[in-house]
C-alpha positions in Angstrom: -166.8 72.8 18.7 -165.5 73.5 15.1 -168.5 76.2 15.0 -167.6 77.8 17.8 -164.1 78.3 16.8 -165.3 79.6 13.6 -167.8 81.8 15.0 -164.7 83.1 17.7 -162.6 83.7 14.6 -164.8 85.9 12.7 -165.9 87.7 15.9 -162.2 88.5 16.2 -161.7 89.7 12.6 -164.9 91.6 12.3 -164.0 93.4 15.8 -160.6 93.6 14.6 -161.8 95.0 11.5 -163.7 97.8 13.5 -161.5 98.6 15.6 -158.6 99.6 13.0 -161.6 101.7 11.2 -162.1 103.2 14.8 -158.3 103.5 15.5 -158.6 105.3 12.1 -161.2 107.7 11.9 -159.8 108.8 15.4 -156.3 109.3 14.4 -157.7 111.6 11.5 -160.0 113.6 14.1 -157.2 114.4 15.7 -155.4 115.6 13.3 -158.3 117.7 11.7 -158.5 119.3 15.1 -154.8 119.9 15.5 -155.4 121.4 12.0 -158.2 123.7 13.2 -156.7 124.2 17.0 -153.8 125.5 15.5 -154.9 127.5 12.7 -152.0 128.8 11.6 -150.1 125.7 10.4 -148.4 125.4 7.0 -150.2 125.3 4.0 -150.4 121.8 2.2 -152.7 120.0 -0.5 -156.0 118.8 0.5 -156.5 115.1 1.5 -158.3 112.1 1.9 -160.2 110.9 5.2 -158.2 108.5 7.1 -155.2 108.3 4.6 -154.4 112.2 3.8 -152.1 112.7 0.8 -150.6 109.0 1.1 -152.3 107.9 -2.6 -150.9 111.1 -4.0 -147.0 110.6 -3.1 -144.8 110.3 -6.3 -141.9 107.3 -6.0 -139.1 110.2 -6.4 -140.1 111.9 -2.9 -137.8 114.3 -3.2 -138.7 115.4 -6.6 -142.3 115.4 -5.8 -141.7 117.6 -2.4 -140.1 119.8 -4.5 -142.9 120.5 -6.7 -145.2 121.1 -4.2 -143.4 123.5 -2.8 -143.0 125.5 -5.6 -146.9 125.4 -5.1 -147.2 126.2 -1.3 -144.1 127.5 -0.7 -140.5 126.6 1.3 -142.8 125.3 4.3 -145.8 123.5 3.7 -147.7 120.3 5.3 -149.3 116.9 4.3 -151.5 114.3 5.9 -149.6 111.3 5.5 -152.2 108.5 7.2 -152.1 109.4 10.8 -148.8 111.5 10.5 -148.5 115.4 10.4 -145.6 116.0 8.2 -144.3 119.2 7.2 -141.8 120.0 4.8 -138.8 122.8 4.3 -137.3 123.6 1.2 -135.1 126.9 2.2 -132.2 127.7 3.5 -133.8 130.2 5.6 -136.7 128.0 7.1 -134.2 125.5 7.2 -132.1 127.4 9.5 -135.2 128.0 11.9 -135.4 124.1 12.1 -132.2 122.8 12.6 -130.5 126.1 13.8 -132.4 128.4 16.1 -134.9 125.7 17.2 -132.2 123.1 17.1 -132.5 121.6 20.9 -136.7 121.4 20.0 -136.0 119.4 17.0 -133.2 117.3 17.8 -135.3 114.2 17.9 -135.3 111.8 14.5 -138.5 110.7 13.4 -137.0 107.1 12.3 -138.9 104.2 10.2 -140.2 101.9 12.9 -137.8 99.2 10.8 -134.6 101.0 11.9 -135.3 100.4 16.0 -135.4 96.8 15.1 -132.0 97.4 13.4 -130.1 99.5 15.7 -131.0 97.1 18.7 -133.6 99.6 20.5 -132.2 102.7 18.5 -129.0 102.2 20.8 -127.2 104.3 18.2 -126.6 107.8 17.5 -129.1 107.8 14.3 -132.0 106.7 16.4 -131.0 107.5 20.3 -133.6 110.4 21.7 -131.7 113.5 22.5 -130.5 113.3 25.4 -127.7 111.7 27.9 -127.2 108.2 26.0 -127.1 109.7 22.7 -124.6 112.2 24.0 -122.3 109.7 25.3 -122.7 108.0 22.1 -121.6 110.8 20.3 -119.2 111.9 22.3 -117.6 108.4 22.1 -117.6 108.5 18.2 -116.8 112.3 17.4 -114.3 112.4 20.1 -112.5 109.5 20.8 -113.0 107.1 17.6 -113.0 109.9 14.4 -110.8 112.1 16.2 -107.6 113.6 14.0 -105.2 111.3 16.2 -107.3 108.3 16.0 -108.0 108.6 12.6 -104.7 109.3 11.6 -103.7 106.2 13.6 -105.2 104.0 11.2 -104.5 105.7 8.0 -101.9 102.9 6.8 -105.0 100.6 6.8 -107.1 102.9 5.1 -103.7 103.0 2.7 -103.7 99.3 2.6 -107.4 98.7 1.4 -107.1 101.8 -1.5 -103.9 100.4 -2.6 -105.4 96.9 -2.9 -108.4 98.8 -4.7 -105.9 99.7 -7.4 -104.0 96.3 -7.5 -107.4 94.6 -8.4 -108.4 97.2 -11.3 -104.5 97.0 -12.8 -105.4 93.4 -12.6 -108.7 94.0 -15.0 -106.9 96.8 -17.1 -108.9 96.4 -20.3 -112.2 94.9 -18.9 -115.1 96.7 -17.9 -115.3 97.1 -14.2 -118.7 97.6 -11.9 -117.6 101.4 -10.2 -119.8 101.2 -7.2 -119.2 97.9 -6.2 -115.6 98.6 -6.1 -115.7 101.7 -4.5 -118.0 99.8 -1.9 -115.8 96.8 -1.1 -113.2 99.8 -0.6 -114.8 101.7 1.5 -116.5 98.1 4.0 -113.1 97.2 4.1 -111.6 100.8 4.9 -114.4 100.5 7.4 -114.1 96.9 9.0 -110.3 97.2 9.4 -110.6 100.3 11.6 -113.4 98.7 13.7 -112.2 95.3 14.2 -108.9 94.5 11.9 -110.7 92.4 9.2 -111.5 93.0 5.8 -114.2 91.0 3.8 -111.9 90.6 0.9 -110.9 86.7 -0.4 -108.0 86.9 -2.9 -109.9 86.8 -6.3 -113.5 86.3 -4.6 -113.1 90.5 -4.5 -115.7 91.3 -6.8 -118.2 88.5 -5.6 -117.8 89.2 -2.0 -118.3 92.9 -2.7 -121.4 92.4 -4.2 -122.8 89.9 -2.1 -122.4 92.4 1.1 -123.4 95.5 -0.9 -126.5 93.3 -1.5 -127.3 92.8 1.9 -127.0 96.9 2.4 -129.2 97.3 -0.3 -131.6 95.1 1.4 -131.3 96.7 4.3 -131.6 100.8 3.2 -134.4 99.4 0.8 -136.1 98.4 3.3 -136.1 101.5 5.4 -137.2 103.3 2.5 -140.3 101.3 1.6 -143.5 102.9 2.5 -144.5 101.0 6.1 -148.2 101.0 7.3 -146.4 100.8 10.6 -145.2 104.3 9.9 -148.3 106.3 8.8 -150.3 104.2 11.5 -148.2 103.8 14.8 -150.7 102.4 16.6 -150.8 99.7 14.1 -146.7 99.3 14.5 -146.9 96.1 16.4 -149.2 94.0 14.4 -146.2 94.5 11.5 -148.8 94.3 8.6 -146.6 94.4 5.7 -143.9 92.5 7.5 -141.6 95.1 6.9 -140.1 95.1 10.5 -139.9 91.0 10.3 -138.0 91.1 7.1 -135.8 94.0 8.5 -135.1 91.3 11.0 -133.8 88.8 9.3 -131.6 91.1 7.7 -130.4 92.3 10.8 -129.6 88.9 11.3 -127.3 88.4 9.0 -125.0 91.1 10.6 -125.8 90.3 14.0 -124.0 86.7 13.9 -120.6 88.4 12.2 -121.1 90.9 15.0 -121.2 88.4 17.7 -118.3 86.1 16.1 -116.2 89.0 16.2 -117.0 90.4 19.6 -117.0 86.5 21.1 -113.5 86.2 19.8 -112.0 90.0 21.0 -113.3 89.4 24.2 -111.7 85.8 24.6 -108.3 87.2 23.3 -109.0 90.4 25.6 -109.0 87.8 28.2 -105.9 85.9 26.8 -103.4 88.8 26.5 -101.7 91.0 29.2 -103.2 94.4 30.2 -99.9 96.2 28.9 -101.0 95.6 25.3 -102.5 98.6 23.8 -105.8 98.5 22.0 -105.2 97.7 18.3 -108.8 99.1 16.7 -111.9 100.9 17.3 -113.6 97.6 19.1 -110.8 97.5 21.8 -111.5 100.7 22.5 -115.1 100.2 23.0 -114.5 97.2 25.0 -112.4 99.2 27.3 -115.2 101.9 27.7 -117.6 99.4 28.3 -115.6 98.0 31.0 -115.1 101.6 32.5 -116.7 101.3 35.8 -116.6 105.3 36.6 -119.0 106.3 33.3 -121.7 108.4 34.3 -123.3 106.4 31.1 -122.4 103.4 31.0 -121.6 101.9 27.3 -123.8 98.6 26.8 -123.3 95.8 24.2 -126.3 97.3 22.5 -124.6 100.2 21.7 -121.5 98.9 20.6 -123.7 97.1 18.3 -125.2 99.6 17.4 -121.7 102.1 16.7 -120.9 99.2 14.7 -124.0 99.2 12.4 -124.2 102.9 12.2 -120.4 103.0 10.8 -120.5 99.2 8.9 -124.3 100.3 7.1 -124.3 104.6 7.4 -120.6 105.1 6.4 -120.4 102.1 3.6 -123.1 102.7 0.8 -123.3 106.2 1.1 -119.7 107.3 0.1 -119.8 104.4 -2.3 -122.5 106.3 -3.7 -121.2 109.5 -3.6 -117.9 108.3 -5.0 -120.1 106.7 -8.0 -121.8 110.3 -8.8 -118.7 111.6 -8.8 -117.0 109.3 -10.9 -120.2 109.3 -13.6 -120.0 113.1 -13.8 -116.3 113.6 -14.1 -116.5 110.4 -17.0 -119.4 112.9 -18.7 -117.2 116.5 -18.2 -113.8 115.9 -20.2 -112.2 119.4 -19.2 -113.1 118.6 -15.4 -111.2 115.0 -15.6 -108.4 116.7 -17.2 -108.5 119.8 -15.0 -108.2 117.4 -11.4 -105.4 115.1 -13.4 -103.5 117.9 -14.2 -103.9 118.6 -10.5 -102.8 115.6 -9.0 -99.7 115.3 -11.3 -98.6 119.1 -10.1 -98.9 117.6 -6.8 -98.1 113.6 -6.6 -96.8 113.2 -10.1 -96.4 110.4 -12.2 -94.1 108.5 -10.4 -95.5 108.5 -7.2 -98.8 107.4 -5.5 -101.3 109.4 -3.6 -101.2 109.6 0.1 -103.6 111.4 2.4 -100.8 113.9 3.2 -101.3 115.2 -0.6 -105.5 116.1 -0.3 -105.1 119.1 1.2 -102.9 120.4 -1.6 -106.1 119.7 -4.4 -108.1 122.3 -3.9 -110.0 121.4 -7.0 -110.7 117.9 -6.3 -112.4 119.2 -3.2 -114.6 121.4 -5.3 -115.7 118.5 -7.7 -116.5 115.9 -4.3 -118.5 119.1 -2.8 -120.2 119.9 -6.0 -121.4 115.8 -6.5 -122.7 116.2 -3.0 -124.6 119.4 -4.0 -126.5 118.2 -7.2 -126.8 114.5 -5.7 -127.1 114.7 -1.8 -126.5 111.0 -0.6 -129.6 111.7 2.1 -131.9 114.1 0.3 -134.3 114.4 2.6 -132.2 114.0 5.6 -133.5 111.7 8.3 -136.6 113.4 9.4 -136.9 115.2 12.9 -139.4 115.3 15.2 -140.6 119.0 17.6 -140.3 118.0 21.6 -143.1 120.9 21.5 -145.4 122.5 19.8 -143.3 125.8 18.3 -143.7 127.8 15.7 -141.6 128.2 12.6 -141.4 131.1 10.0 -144.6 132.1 11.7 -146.3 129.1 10.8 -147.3 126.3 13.9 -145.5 122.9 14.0 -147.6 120.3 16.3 -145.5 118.8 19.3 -144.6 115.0 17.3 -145.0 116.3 13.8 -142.6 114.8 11.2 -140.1 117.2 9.9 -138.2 116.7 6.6 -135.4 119.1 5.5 -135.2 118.7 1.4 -131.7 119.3 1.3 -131.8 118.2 -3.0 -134.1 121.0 -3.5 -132.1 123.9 -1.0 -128.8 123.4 -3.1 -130.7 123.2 -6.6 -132.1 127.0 -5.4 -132.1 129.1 -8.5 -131.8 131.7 -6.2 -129.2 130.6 -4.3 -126.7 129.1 -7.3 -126.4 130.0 -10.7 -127.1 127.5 -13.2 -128.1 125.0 -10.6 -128.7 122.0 -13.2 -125.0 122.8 -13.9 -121.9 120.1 -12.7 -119.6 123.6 -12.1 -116.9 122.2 -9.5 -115.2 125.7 -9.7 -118.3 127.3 -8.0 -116.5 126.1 -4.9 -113.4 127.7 -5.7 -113.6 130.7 -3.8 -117.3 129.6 -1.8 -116.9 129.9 2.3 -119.0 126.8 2.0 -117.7 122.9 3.8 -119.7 120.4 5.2 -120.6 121.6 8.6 -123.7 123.0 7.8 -122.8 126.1 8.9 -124.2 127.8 5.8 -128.3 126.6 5.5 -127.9 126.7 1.2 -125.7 123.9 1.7 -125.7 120.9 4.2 -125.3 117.3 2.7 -124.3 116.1 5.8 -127.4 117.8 7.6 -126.7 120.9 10.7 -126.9 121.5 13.8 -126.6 119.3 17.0 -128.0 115.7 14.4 -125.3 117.1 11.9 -124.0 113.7 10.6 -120.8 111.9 12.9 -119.0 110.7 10.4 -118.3 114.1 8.3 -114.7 113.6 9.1 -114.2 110.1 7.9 -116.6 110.6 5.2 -114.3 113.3 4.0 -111.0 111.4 4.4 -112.5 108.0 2.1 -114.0 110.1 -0.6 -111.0 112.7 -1.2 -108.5 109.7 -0.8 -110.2 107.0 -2.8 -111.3 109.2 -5.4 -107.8 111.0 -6.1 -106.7 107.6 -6.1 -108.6 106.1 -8.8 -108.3 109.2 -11.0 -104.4 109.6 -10.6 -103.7 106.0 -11.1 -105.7 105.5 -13.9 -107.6 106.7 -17.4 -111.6 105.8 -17.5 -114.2 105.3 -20.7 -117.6 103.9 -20.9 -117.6 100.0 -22.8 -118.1 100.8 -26.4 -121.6 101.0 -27.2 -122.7 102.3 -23.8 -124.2 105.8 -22.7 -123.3 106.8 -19.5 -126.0 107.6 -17.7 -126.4 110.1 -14.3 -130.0 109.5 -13.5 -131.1 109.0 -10.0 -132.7 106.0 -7.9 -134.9 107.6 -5.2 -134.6 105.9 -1.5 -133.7 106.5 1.8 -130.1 106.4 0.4 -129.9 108.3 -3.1 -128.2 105.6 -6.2 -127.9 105.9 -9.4 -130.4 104.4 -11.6 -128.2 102.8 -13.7 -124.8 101.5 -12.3 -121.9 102.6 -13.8 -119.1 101.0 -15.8 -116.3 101.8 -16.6 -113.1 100.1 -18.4 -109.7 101.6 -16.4 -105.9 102.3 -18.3 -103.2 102.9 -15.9 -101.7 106.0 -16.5 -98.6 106.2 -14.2 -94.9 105.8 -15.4 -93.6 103.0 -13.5 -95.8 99.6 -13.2 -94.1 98.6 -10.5 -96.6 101.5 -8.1 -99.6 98.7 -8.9 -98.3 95.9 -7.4 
């Protein structure tokens, strides 16, 4: 019996074992004859059989994309395993993609770890184009980041800056970790909208923020690690690197505060009288879900889903962003002094920043939109994915190819910006340029109809927080240190090194920290 079992296992592996190398060598057939069918696709670097350009990848993707298209051009192609990527690197061929062939490439091509972490891509990152994600999206654009609604909730965005400030008057002095602050901020800014808690325990501050910011990091890493589950699909559900299981337990980490939270709204929804008017973002969402006359109706997998696309998407990249910009104002003297002298023309020293004042701070606006041009949070944007076969720039894109828009390289265009290396916030001055991609030299926040949802909030926590920090306080770098602005490649763009900084208040009465 013990033989036979042995002999059934090895049978199984050696078949298994042939039929991956089958799987294989027919995955790359058909991409040499897509290659040769359509003659006419981009140009790319040769590659291997079965893996393409895989081996060949630099870790800084977005740096290595942009030297190879300095070789092939502003559209060229790789091999990556069984995927057909293709790759833009202009504004102009960037506008064919997400601009005049918009509706054919409105599809993300998404890590097979994120539909295990959006609850069967029941979110607006991952949902296909079509009527789900456009309920979704009209349910978050419209109703939940609308001017009203947001403006609704801006003493709680108020609330969790001003206890930002009280903590770092507390460490006046000490060195303080930037990005985890401006994290904690931003998750609390965040939860308090969505649900009316904050993760914040008196003088656990610091710990809790790193510890959640952790789990983030966790999660964006592991989007960004190369998957054999991506490059293979057909191999997706035998999970051979055990990315998609790790992302799972991950996942599960937020899923039991998700369910605590939505377990207890719905037994006080049940509790309370139907005259009381919803308080947050989730009572809204429970009320739509309830809404018998939807056309599409809103599930508990998409609320879950809303809630990790605004608790994940909208927390560590404007913590990052807000870190950038923070390390690059430390490291340009007459740009600090420029936006302080600013913010005292507008708030003055005796008086705290509200959200009212950020439309009077033109050049505040310049230095956030300038971060976000030298170190674009996504810089690759989430890749999209042609319902047909269409071509581009006169070039052929297979039907399922996997498109990615290098958005660092488009706004480091010599060509398009002078002195491109350059942190020049008054570039912006007089530029026509914002975040709605309307202009294809300059789209952080991507274009067309996958543009990101959150621009508006985004915009709101970054001006806020940031005039914030710089009005209510002086920063240097601990003795000894060089600040560094060097960048971590992922998914999510960090800086290498975090920052720290020691904070002096600079406002005249003491009494606006407390």
């Amino acid at each position: 019996m013990d033989c036979i079992s042995h002999w059934d296992t090895s049978t199984l592996v050696f078949l298994g074992f042939w039929g991956i190398i089958i799987f294989s060598v027919s995955w790359y057939a058909r991409l040499y004859f897509i290659k040769h069918l359509h003659c006419n696709t981009p140009p790319g670097p040769p590659g291997l059989p079965l893996i393409g350009n895989l081996l060949s990848l630099g870790p800084e993707l977005h740096k290595h994309f942009t030297s190879l298209s300095q070789t092939y051009g502003p559209i060229f192609s790789l091999k990556l395993g069984a995927k057909y990527c293709v790759v833009v690197s202009s504004p102009s061929m960037a506008h064919l993609v997400l601009r005049d062939h918009d509706v054919i490439f409105a599809n993300h091509d998404v890590p097979v770890a994120i539909t295990e972490a959006t609850y069967g891509a029941s979110d607006i990152l991952c949902a296909p184009y079509g009527s789900d994600w456009r309920m979704l999206r009209k349910v978050f654009v419209q109703y939940m980041l609308s001017n009203s609604c947001l403006g609704s909730v801006y003493l709680l965005r108020r609330k969790e800056v001003r206890k930002t400030v009280g903590y770092l008057y507390s460490r006046v002095g000490s060195p303080v970790v930037i990005g985890e602050q401006m994290f904690l901020t931003v998750l609390n800014v965040m939860t308090s909208m969505i649900w009316g808690g904050t993760v914040e325990e008196g003088h656990e501050r610091a710990i809790v923020g790193a510890e959640f910011r952790k789990v983030v990091a966790d999660f964006t890493e592991l989007l960004g690690k190369p998957n054999v589950s991506d490059f293979f699909p057909g191999l997706a559900k035998f999970g051979l690197q055990g990315v998609e299981k790790k992302m799972g337990l991950v996942v599960q980490r937020f899923d039991q505060i998700f369910e605590k939270i939505l377990k207890q709204r719905l037994k006080m929804k049940q509790e309370r009288s139907n005259e009381d008017e919803s308080k947050d973002f989730l009572d809204f969402l429970l009320k739509l879900k309830d809404d018998q006359n939807s056309k599409v109706p809103l599930t508990m997998a998409h609320i879950k889903g809303l809630l990790m696309d605004m608790v994940v998407g909208g927390t560590d990249t404007s913590a990052n962003t807000m870190e950038f910009a923070m390390a690059e104002i430390m490291s340009n003297s007459d740009v600090m002094k420029r936006i302080q002298q600013e913010l005292d023309g507008v708030v003055g020293q005796d008086n705290m920043v509200e959200e009212s004042h950020i439309h009077k701070l033109p050049y505040l606006l310049a230095v956030v939109k300038e971060t976000m041009r030298l170190h674009p949070v996504v810089p690759l944007l989430v890749p999209h994915c042609p319902s047909e076969t269409t071509v581009v720039g006169g070039y052929t894109i297979p039907k399922g190819s996997r498109v990615f828009v290098n958005v660092w390289a488009i706004q480091r265009d010599p060509s398009v910006y002078h002195n491109p290396l350059k942190f020049d916030p008054s570039r912006f001055l007089d530029s026509h340029l914002d975040f709605r991609g309307n202009d294809l030299s300059y789209l952080p926040f991507g274009s067309g109809r996958r543009i990101c949802a959150g621009i508006s909030l985004a915009e709101k926590n970054l001006l806020y927080s940031l005039a914030t920090m710089i009005h209510s306080f002086n920063w240097k770098v601990p003795q000894g240190q060089k600040l560094d602005i060097s960048e971590k490649f992922s998914i999510v763009l960090k800086k290498k090194t975090p920052l720290v900084a020691i904070p002096t208040p600079r406002l005249s009465n003491p009494a606006l920290y407390e």
